[in-house]
Backbone as a printed PyTorch tensor [residue, N CA C, xyz], in Angstrom:
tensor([[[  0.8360,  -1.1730,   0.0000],
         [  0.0000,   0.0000,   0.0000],
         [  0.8900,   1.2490,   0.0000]],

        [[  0.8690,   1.9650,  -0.8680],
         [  0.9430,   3.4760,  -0.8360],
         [  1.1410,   4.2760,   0.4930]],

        [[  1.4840,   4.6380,   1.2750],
         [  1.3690,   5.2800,   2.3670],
         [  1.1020,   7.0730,   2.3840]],

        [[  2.3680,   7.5850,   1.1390],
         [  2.7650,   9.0480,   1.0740],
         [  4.1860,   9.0850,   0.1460]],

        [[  3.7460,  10.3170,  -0.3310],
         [  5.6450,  10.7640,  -1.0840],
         [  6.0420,  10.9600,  -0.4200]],

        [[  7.3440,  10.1320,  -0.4110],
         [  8.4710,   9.6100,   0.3990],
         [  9.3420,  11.4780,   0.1730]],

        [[  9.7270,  11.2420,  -1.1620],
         [ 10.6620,  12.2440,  -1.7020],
         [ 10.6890,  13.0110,  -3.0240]],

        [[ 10.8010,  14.1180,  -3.3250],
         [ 11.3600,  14.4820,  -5.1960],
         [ 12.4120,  14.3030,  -4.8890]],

        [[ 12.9510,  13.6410,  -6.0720],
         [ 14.2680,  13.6930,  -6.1000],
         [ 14.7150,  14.7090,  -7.6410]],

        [[ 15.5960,  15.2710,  -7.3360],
         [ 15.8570,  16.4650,  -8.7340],
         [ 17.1620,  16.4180,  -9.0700]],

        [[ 17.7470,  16.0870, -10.4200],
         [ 18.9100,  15.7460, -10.6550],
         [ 19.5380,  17.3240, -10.6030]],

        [[ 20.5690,  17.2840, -10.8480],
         [ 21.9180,  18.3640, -10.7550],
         [ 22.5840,  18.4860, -11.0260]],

        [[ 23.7790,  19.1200, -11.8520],
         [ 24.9370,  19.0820, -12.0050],
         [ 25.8400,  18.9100, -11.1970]],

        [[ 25.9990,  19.9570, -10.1390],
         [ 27.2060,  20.4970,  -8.8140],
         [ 26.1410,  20.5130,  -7.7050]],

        [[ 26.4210,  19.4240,  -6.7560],
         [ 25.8430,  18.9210,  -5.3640],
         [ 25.9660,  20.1880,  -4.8710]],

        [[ 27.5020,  20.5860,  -4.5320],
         [ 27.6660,  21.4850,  -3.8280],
         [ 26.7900,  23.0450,  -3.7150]],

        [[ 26.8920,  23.4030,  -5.0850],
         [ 26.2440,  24.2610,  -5.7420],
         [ 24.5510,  24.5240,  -5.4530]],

        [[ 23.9900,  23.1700,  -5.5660],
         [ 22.7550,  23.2330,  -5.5350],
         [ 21.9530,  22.7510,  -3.8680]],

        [[ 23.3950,  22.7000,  -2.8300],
         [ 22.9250,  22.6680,  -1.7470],
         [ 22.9820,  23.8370,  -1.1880]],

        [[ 23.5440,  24.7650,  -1.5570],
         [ 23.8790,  26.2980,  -1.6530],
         [ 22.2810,  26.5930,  -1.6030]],

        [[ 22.0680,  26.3100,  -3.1870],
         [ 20.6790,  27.2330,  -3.1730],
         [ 19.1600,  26.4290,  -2.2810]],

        [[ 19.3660,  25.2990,  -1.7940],
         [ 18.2780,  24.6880,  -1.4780],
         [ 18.4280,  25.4600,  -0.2890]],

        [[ 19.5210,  25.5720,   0.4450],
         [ 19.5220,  25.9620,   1.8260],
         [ 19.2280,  27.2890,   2.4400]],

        [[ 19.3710,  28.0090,   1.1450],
         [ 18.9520,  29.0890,   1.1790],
         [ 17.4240,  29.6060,   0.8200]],

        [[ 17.1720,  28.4110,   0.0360],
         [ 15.6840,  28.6030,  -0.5700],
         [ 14.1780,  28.2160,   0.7270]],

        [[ 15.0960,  26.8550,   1.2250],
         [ 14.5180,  26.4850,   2.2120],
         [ 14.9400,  26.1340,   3.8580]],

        [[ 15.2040,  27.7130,   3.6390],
         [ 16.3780,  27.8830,   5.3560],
         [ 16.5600,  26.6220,   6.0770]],

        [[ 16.6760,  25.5660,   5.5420],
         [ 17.6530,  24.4530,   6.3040],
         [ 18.3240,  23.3070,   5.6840]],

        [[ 19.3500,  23.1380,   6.6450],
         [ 20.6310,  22.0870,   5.9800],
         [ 20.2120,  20.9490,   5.3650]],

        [[ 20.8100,  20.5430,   4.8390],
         [ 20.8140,  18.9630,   4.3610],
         [ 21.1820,  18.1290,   5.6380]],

        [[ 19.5780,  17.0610,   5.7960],
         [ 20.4070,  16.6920,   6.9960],
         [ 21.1750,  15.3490,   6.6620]],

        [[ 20.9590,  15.1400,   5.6470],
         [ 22.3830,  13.7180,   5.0330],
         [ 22.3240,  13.6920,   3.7330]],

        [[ 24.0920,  13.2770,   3.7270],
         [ 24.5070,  13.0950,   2.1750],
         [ 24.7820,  12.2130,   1.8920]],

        [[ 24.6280,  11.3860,   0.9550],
         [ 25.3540,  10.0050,   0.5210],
         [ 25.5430,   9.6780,  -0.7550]],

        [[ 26.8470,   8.5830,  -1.1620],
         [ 26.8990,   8.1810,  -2.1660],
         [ 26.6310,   6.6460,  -2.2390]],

        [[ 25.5670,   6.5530,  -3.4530],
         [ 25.1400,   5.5140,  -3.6550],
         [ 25.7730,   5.1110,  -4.9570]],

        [[ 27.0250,   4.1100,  -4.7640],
         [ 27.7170,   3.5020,  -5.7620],
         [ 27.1610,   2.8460,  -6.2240]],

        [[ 26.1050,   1.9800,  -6.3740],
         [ 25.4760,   1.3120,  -7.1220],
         [ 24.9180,   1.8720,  -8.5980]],

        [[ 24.2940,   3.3180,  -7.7840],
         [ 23.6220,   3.8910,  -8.4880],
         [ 24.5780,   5.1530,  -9.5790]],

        [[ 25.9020,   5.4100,  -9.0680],
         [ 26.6900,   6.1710,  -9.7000],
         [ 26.4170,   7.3980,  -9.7610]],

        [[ 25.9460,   8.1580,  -7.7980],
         [ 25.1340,   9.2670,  -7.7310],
         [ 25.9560,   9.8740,  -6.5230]],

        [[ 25.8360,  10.8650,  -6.0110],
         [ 25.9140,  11.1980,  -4.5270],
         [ 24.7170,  12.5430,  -4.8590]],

        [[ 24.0470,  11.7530,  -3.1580],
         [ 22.8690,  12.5420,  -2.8550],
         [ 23.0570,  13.2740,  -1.5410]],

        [[ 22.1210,  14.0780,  -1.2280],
         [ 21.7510,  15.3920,  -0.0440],
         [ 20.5990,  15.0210,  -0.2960]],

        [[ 19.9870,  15.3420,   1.2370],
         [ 18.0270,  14.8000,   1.1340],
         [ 18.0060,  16.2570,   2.0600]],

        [[ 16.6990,  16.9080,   2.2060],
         [ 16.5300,  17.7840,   2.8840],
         [ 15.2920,  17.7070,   3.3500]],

        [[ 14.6800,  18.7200,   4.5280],
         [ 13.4260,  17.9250,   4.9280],
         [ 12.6620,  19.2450,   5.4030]],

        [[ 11.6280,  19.6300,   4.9570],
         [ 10.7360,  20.4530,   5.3940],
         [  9.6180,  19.8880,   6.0460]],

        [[  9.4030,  19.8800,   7.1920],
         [  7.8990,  19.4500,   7.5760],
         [  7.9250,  17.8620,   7.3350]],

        [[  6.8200,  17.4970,   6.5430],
         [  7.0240,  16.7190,   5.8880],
         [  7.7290,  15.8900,   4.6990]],

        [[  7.8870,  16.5690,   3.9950],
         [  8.3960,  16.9200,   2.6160],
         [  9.9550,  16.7880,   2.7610]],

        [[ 10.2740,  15.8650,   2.0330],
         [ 11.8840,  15.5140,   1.4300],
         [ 12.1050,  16.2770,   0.2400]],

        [[ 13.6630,  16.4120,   0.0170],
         [ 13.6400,  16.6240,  -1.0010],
         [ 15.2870,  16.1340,  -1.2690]],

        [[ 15.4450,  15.2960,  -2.3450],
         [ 16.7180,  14.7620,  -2.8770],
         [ 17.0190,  15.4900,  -3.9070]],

        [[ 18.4890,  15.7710,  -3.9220],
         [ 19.3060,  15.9500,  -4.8280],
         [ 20.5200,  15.2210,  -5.1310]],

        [[ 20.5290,  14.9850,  -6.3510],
         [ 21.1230,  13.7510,  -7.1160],
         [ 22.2560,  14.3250,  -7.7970]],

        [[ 23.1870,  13.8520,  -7.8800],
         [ 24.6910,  14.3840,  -8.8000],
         [ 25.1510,  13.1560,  -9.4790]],

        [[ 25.5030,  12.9780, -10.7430],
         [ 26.4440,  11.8170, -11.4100],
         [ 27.6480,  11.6380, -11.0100]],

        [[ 28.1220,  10.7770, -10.2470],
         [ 28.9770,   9.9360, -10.3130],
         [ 30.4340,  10.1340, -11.8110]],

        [[ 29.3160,   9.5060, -12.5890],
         [ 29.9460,   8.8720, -13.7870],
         [ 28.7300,   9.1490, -14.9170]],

        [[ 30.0430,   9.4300, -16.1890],
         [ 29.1060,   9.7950, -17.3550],
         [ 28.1390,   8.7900, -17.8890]],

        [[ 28.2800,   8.1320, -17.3430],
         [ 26.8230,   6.9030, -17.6910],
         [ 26.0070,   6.2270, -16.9240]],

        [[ 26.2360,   6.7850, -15.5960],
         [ 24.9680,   7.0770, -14.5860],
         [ 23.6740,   7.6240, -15.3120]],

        [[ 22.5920,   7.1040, -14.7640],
         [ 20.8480,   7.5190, -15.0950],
         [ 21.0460,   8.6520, -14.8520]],

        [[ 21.3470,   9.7350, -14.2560],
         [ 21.5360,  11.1120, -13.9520],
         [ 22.1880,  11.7020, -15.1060]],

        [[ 23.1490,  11.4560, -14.9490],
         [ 23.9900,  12.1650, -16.1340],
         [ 23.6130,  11.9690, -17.2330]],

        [[ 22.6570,  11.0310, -17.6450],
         [ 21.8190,  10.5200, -18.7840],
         [ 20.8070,  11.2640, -19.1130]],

        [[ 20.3680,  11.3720, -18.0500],
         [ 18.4990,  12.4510, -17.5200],
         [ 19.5070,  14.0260, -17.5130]],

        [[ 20.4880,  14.3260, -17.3150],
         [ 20.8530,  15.6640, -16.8690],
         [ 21.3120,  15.8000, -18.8720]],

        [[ 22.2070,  15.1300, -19.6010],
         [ 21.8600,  15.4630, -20.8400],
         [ 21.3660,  15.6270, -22.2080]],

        [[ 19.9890,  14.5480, -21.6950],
         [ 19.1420,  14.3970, -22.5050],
         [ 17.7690,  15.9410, -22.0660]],

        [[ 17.6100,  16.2480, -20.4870],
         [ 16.3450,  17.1820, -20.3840],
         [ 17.3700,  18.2950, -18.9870]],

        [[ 18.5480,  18.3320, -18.8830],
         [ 18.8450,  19.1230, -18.2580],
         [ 18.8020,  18.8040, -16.5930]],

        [[ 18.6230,  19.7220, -15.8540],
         [ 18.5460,  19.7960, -14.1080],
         [ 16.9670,  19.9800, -14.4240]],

        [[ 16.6490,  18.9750, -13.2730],
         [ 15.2560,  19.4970, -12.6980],
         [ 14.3460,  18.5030, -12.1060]],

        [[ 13.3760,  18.3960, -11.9650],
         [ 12.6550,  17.1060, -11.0710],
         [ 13.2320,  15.8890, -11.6550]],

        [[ 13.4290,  14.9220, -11.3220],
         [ 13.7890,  13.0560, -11.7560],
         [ 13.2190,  12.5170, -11.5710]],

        [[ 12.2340,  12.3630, -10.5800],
         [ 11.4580,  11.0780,  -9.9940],
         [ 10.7990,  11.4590,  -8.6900]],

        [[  9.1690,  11.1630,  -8.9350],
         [  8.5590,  11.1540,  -7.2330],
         [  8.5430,   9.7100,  -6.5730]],

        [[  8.6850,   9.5860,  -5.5110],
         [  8.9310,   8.4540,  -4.5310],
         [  8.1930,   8.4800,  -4.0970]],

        [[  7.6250,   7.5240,  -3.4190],
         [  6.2870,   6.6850,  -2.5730],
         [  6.9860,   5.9360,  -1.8100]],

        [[  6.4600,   6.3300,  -0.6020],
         [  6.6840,   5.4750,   0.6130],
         [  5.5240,   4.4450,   0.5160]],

        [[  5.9960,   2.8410,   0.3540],
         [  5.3870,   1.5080,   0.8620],
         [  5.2600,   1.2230,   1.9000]],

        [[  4.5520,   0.1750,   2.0120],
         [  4.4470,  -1.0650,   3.6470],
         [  5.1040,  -2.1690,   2.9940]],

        [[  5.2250,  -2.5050,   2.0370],
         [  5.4010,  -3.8210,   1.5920],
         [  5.6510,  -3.6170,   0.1830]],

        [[  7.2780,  -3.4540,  -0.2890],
         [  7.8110,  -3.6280,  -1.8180],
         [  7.2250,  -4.0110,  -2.7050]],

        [[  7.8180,  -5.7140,  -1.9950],
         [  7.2850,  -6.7420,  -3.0850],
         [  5.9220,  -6.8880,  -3.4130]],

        [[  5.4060,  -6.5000,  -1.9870],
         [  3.9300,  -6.5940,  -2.5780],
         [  3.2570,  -5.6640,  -3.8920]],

        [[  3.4580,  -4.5980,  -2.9710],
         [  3.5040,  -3.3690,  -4.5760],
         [  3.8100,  -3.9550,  -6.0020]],

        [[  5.5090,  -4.1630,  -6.3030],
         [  5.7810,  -4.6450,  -7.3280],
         [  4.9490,  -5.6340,  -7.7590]],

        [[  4.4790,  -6.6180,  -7.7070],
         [  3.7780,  -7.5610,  -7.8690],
         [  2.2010,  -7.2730,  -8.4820]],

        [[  1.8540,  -6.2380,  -7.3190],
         [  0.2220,  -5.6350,  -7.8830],
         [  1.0040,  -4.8930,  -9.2140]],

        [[  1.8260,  -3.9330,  -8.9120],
         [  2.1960,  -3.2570, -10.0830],
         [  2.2430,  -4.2570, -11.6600]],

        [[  3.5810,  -4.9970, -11.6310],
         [  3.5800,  -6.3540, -12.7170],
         [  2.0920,  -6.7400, -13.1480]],

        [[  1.2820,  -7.2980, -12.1380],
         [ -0.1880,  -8.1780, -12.6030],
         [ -1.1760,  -6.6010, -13.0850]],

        [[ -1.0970,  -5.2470, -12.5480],
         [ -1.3550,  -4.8850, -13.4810],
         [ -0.9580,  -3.9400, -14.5640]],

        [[  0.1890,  -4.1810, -15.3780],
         [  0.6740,  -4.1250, -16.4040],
         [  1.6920,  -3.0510, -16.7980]],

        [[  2.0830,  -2.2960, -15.2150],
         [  3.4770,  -1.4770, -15.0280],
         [  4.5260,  -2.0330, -15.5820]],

        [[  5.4360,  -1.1160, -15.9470],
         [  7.1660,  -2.2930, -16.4190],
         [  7.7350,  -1.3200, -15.1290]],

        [[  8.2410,  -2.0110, -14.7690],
         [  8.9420,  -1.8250, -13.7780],
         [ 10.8140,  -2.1900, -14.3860]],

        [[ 11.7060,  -1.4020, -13.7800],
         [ 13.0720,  -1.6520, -13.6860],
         [ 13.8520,  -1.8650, -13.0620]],

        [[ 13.6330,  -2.5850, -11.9410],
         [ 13.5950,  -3.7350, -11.0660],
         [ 13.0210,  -4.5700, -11.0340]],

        [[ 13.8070,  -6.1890, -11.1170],
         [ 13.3420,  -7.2940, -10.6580],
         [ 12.6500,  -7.7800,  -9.3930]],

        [[ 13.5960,  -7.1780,  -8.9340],
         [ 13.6920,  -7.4440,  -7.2710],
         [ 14.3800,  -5.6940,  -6.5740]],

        [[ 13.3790,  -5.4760,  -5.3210],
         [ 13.9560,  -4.2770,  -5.0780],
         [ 15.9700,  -4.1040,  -4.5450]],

        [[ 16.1720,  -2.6000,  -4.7330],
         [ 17.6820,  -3.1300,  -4.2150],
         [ 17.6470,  -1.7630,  -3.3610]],

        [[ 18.7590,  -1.4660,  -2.7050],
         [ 19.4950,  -0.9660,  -1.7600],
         [ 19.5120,   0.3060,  -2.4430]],

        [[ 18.6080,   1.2470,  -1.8430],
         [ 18.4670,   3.0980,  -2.5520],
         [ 19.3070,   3.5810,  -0.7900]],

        [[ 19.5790,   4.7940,  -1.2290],
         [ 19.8610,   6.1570,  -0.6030],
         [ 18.4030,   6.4050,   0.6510]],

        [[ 19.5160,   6.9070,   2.1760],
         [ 18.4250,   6.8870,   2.8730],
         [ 17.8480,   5.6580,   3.6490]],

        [[ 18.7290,   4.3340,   3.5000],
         [ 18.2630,   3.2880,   4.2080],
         [ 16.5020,   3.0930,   3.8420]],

        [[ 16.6240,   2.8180,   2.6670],
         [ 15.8700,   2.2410,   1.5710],
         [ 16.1080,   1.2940,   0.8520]],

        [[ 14.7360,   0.4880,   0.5810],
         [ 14.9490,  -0.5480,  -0.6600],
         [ 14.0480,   0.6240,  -1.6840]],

        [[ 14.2310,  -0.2660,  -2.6570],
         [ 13.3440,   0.7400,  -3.5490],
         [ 13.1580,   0.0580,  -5.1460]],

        [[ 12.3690,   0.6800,  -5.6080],
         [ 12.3930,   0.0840,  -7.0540],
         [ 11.4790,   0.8880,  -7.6650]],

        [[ 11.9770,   1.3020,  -9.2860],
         [ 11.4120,   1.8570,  -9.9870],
         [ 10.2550,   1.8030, -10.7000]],

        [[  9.7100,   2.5050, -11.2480],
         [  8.5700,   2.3210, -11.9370],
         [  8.5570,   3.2460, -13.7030]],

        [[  8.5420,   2.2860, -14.5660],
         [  9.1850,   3.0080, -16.1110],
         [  8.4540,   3.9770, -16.3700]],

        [[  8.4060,   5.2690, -16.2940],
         [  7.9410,   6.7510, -17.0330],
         [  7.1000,   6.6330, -18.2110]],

        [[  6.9430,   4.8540, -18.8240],
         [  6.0530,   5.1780, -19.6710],
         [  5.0890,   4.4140, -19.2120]],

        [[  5.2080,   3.6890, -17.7340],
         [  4.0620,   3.2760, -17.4140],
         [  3.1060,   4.5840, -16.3080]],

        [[  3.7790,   5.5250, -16.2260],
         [  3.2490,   6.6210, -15.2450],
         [  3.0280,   7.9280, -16.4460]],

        [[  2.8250,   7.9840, -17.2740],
         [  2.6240,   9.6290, -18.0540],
         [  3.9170,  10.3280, -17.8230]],

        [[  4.8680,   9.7500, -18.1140],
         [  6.1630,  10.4020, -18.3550],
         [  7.2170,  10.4830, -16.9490]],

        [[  6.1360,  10.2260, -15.8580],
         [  7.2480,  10.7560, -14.7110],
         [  7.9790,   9.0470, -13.8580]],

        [[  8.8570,   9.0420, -13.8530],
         [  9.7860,   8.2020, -13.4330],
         [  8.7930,   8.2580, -11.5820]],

        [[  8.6400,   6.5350, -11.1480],
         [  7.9040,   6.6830,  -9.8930],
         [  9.1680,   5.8440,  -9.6000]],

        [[  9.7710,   6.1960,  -8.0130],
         [ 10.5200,   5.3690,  -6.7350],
         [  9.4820,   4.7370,  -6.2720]],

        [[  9.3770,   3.4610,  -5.8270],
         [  8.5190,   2.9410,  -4.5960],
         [  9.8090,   2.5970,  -3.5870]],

        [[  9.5590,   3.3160,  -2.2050],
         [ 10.7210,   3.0090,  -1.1800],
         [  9.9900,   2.4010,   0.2890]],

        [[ 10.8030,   1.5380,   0.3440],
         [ 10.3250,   0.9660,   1.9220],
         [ 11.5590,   1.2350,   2.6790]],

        [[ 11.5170,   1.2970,   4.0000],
         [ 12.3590,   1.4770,   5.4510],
         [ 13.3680,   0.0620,   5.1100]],

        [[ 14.5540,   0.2330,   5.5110],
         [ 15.2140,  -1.1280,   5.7760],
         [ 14.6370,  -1.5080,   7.2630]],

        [[ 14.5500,  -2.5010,   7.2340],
         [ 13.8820,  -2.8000,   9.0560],
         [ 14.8770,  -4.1010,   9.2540]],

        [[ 14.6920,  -4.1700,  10.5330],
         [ 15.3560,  -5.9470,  10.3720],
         [ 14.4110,  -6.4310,   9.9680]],

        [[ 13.1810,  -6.3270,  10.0600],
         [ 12.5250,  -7.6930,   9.0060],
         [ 11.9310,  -7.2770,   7.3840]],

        [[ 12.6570,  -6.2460,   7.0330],
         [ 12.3920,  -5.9180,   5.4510],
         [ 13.8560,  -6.9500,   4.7510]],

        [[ 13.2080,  -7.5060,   3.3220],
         [ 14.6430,  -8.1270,   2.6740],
         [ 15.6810,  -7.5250,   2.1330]],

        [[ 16.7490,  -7.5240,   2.1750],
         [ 17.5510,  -6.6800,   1.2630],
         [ 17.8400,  -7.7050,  -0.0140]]])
């Protein structure tokens, strides 16, 4: 089940740069940064209220970012949904007729599993589904 948006995440050129202006935009710090080698990114999440907000930097010129940053530039990447249950999701998603780009969820930014959802099964916008790592979530 669906719970809530987890996060936007908005790609970037210069982390540094664009934690500059978030922090200023939305008078407070990033309260964590990380690099997710898998993904060939380093992120900053920031948190208003409710409301996350990720920023994404490439790694490497053939990271999904750097892909998305020079095919449409800087700017939103993907809304995230917070789950109860991944696999379950994925599964309703698959039976009804999402492509998904994940098999199986993997290890996101933020002590998350997560798994995508293809932009042409959503009207263009790239969906995260993210669950909590727990001890009893799978990695």
């Amino acid at each position: 089940m669906f719970t809530n948006v987890e996060h936007i995440g908005i790609a970037v050129k210069d982390l540094q740069a664009a934690n500059e202006v978030y922090q200023q935009l939305l008078r407070v710090a990033p309260y964590k940064q990380e690099e997710v080698a898998s993904e060939q990114v380093l992120t900053s999440f920031f948190q208003v209220n409710q409301t996350k907000i990720e920023l994404l930097q490439a790694t490497g010129p053939d990271s999904a970012i750097a892909r998305f940053i020079d095919k449409k530039g800087e700017g939103i990447h993907h809304l995230a949904f917070e789950v109860s249950d991944i696999e379950e999701e994925m599964n309703r998603l698959r039976a009804a007729g999402f492509i998904l780009l994940n098999e199986t969820p993997k290890r996101g930014a933020d002590n998350k599993l997560v798994c995508f959802v293809h932009p042409k099964s959503a009207q263009g916008v790239l969906i995260e589904l993210c669950q909590e790592i727990t001890s009893t979530a799978k990695e």
